[in-house]
N, CA, C and O atoms as a Tripos MOL2 file, in Angstrom:
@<TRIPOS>MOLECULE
protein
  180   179    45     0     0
PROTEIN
NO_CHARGES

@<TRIPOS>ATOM
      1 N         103.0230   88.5180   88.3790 N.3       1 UNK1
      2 CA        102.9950   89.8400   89.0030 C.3       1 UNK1
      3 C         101.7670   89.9630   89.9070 C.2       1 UNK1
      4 O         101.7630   90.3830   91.0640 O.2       1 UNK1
      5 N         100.9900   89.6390   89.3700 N.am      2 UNK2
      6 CA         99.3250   89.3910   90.2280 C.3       2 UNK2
      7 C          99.1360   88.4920   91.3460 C.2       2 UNK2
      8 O          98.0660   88.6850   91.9230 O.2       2 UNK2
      9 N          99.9210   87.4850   91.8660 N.am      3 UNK3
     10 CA        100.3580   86.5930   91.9640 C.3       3 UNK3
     11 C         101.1590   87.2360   93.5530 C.2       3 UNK3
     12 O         100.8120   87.2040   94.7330 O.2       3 UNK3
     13 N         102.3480   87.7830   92.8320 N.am      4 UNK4
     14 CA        103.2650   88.6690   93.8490 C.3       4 UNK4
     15 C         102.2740   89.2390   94.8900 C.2       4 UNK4
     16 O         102.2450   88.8920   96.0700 O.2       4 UNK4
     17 N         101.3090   90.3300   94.2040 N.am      5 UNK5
     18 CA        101.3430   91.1510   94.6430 C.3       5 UNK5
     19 C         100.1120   90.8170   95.8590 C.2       5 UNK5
     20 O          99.9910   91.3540   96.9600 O.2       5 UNK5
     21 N          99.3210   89.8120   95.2750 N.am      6 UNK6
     22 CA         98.1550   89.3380   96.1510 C.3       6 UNK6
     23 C          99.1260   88.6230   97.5110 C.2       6 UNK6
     24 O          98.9800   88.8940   98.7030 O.2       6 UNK6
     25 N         100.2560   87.5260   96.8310 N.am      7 UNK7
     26 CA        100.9280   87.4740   98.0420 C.3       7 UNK7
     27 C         101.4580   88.4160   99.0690 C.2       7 UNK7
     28 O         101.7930   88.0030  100.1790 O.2       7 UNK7
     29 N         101.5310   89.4620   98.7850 N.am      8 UNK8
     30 CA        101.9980   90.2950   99.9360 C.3       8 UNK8
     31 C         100.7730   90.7350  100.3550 C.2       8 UNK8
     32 O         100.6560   90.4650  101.5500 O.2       8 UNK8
     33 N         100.0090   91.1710  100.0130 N.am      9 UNK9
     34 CA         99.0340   91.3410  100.5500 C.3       9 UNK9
     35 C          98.6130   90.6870  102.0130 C.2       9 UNK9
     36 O          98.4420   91.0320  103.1830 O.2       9 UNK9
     37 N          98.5570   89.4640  101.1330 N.am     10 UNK10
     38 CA         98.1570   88.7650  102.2580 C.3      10 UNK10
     39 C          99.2570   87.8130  103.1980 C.2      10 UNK10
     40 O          99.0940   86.6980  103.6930 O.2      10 UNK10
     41 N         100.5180   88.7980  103.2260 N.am     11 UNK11
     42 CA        101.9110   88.4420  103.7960 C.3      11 UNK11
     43 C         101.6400   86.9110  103.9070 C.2      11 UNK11
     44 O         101.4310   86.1590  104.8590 O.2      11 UNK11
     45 N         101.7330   86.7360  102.4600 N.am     12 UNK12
     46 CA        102.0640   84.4830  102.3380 C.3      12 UNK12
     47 C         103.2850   84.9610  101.9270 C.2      12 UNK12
     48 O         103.4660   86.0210  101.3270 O.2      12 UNK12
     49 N         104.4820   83.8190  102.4030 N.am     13 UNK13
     50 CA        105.8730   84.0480  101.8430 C.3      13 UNK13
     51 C         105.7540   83.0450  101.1070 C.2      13 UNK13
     52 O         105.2550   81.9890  101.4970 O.2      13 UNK13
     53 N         106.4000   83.3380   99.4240 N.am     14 UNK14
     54 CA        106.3050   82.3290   98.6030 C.3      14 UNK14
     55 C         107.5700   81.1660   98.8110 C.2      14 UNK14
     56 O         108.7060   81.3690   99.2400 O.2      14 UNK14
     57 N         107.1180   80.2350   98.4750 N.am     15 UNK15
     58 CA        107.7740   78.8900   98.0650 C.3      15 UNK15
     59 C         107.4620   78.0730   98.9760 C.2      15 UNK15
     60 O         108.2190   77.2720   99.5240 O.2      15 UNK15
     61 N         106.1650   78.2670   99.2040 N.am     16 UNK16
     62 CA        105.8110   76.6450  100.0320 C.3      16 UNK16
     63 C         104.6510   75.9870   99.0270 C.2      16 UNK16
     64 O         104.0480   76.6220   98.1610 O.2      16 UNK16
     65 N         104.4800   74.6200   99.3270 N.am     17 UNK17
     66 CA        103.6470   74.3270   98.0190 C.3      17 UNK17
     67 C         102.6560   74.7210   98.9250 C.2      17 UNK17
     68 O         102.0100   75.6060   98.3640 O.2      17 UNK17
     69 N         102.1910   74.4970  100.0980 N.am     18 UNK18
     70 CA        100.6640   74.3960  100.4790 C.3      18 UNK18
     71 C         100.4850   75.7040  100.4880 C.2      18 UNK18
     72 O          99.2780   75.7280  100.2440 O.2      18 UNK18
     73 N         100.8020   76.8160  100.5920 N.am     19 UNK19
     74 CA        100.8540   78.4060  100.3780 C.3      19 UNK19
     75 C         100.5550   78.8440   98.9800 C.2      19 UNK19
     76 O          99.9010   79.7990   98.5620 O.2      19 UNK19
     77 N         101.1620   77.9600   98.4120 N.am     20 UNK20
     78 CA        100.6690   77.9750   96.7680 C.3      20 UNK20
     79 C          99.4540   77.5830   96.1480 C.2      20 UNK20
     80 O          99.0230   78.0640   95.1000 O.2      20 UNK20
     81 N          98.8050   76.5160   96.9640 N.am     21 UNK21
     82 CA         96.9480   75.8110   96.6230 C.3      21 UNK21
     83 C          96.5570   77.1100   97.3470 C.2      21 UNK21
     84 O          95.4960   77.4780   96.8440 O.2      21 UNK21
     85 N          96.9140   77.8930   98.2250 N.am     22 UNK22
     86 CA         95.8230   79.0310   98.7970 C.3      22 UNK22
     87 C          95.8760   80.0180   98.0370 C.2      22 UNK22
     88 O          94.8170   80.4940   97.6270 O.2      22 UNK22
     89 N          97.0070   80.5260   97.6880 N.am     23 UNK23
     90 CA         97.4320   81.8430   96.7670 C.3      23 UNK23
     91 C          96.1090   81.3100   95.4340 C.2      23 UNK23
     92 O          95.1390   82.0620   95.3410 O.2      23 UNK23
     93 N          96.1360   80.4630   94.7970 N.am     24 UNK24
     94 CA         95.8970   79.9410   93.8220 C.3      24 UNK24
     95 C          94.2240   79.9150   94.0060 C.2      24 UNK24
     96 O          93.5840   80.4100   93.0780 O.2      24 UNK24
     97 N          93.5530   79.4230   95.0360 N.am     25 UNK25
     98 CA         92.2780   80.0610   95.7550 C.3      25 UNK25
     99 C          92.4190   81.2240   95.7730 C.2      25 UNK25
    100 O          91.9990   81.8500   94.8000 O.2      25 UNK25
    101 N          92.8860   81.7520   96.5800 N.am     26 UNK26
    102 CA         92.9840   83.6640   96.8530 C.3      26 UNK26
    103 C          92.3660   83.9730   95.3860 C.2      26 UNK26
    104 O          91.1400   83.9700   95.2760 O.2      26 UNK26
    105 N          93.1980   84.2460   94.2290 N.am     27 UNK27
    106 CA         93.7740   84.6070   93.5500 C.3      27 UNK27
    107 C          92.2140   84.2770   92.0210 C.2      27 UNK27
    108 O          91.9610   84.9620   91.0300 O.2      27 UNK27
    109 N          91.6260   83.1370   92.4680 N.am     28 UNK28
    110 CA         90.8400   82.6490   91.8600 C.3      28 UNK28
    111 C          89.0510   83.4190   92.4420 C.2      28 UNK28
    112 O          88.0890   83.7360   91.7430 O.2      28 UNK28
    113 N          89.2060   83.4780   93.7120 N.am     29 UNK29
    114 CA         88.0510   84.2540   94.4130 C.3      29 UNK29
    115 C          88.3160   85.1240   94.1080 C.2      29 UNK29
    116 O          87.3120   85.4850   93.4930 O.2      29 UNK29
    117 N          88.9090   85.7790   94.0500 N.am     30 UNK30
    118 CA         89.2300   87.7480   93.4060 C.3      30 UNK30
    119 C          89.1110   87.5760   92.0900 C.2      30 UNK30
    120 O          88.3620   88.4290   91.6140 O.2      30 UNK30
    121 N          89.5530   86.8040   91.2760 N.am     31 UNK31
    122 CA         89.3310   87.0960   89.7880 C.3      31 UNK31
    123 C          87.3480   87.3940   89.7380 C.2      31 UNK31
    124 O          86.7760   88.4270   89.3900 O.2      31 UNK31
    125 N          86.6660   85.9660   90.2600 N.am     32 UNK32
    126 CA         85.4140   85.8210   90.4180 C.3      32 UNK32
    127 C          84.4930   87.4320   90.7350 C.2      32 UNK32
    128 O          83.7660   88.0620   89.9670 O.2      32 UNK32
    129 N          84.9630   87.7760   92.4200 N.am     33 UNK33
    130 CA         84.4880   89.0470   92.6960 C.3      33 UNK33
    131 C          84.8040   90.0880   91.5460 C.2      33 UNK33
    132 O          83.7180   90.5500   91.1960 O.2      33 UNK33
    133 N          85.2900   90.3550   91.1970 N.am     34 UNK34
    134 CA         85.6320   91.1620   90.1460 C.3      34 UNK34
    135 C          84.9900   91.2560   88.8560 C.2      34 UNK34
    136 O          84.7980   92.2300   88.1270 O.2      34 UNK34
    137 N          84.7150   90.1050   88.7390 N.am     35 UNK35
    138 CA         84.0660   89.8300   87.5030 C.3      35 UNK35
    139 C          82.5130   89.7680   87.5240 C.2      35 UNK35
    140 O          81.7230   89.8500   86.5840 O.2      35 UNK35
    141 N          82.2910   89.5990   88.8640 N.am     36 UNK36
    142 CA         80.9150   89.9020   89.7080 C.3      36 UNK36
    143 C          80.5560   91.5980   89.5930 C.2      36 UNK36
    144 O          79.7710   92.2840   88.9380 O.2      36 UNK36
    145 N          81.4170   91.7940   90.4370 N.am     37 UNK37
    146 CA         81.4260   93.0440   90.4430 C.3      37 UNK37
    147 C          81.3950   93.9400   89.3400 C.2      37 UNK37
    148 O          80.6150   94.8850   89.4630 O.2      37 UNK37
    149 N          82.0260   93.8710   88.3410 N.am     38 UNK38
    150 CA         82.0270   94.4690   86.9120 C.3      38 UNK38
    151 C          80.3880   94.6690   86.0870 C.2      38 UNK38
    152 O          79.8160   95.5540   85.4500 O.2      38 UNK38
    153 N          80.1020   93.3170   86.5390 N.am     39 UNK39
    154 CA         78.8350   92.8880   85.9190 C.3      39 UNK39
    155 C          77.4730   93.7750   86.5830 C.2      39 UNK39
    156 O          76.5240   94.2620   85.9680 O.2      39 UNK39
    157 N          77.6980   93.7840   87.7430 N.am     40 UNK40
    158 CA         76.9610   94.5600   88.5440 C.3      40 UNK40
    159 C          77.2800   95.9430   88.2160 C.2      40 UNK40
    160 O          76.2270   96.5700   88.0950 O.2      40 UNK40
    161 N          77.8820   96.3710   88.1030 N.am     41 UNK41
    162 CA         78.0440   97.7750   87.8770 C.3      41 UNK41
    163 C          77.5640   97.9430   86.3110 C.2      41 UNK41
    164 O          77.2030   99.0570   85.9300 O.2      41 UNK41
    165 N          77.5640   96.9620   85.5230 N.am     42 UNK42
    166 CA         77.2230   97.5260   83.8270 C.3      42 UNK42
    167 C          75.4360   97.4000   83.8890 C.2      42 UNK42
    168 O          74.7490   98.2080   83.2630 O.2      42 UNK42
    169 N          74.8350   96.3300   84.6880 N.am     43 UNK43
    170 CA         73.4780   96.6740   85.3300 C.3      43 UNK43
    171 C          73.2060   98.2500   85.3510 C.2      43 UNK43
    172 O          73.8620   99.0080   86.0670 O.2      43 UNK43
    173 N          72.0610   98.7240   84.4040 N.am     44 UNK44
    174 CA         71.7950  100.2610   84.7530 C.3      44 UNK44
    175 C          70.3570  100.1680   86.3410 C.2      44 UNK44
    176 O          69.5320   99.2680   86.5020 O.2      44 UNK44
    177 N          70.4770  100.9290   86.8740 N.am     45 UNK45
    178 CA         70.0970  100.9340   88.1540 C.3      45 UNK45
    179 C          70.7840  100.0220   89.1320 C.2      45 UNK45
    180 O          70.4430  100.0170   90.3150 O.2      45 UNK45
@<TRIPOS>BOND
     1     1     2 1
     2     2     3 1
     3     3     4 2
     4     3     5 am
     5     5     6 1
     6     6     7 1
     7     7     8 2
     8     7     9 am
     9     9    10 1
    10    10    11 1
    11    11    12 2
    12    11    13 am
    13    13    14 1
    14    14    15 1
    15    15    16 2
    16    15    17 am
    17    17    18 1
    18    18    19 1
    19    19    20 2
    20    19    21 am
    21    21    22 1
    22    22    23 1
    23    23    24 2
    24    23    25 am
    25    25    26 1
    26    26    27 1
    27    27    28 2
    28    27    29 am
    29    29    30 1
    30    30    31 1
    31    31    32 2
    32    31    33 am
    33    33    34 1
    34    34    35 1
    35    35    36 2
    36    35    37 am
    37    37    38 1
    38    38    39 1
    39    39    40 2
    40    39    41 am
    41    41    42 1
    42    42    43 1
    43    43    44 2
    44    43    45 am
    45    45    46 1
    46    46    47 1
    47    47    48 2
    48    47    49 am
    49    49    50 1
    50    50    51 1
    51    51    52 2
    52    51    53 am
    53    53    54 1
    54    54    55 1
    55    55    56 2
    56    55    57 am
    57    57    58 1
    58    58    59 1
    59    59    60 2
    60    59    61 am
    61    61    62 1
    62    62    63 1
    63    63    64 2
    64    63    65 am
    65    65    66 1
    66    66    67 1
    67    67    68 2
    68    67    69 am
    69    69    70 1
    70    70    71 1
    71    71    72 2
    72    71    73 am
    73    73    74 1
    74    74    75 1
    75    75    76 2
    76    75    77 am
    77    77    78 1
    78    78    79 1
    79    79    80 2
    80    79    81 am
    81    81    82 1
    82    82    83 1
    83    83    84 2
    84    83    85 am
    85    85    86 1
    86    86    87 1
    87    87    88 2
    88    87    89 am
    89    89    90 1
    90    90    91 1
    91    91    92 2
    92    91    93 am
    93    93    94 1
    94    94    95 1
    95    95    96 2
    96    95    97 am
    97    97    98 1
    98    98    99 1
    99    99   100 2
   100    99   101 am
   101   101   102 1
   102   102   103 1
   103   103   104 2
   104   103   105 am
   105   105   106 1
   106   106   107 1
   107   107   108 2
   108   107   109 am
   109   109   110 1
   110   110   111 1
   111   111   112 2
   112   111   113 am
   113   113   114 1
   114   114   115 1
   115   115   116 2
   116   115   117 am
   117   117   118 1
   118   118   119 1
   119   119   120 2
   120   119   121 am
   121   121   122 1
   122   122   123 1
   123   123   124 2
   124   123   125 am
   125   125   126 1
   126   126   127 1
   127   127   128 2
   128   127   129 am
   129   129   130 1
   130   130   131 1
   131   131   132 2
   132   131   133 am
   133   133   134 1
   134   134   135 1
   135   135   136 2
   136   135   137 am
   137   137   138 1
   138   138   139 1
   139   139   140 2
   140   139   141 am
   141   141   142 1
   142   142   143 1
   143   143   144 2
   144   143   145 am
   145   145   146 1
   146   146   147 1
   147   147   148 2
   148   147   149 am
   149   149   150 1
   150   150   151 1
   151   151   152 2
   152   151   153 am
   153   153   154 1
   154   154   155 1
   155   155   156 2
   156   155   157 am
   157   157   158 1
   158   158   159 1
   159   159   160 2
   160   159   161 am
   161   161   162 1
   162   162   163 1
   163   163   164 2
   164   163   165 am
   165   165   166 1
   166   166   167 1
   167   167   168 2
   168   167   169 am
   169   169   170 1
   170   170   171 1
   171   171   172 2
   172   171   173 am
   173   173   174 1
   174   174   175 1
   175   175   176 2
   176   175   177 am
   177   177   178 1
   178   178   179 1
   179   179   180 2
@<TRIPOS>SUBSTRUCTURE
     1 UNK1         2 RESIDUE 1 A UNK
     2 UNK2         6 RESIDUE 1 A UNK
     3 UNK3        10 RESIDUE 1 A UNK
     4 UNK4        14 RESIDUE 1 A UNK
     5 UNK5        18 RESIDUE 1 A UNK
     6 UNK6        22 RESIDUE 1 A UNK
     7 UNK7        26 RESIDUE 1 A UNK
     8 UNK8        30 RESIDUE 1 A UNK
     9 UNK9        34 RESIDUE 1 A UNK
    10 UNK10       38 RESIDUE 1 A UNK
    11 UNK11       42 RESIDUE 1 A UNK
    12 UNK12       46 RESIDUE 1 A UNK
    13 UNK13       50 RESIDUE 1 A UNK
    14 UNK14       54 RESIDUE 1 A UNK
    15 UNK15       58 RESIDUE 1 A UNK
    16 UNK16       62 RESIDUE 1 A UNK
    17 UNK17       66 RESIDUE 1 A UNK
    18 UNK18       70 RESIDUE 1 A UNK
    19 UNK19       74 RESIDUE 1 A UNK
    20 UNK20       78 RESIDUE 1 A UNK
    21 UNK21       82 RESIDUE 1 A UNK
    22 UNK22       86 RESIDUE 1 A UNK
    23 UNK23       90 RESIDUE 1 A UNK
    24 UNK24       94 RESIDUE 1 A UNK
    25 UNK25       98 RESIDUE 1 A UNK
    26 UNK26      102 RESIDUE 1 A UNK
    27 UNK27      106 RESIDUE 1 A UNK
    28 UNK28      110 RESIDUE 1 A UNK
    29 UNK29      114 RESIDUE 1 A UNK
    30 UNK30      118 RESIDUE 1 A UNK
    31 UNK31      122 RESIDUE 1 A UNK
    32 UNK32      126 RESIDUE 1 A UNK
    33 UNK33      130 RESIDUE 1 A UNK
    34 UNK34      134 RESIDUE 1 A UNK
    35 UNK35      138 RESIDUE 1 A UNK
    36 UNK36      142 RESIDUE 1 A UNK
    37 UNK37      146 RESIDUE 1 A UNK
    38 UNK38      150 RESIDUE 1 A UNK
    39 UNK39      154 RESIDUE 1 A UNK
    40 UNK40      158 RESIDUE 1 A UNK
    41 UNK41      162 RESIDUE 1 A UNK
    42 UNK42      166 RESIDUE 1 A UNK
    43 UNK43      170 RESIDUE 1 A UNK
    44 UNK44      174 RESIDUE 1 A UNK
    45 UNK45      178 RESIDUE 1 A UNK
């Protein structure tokens, strides 16, 4: 579903493999930021 939805995002049409190593990057840099980001925000100041 996460997957889907990042693909549209970033209008990749699924079922190509080499579309799939990027989604799979994409998908892996956003988990990261996020988890960056989270962390930064539980930082008080």
């Amino acid at each position: 579903m996460l997957n889907r939805t990042v693909g549209r995002v970033l209008n990749i049409p699924g079922g190509r493999h080499n579309n799939r190593k990027l989604l799979c990057l994409t998908v892996s840099t956003f988990i990261v930021v996020f988890v960056i980001y989270t962390i930064i925000r539980r930082i008080p100041g």
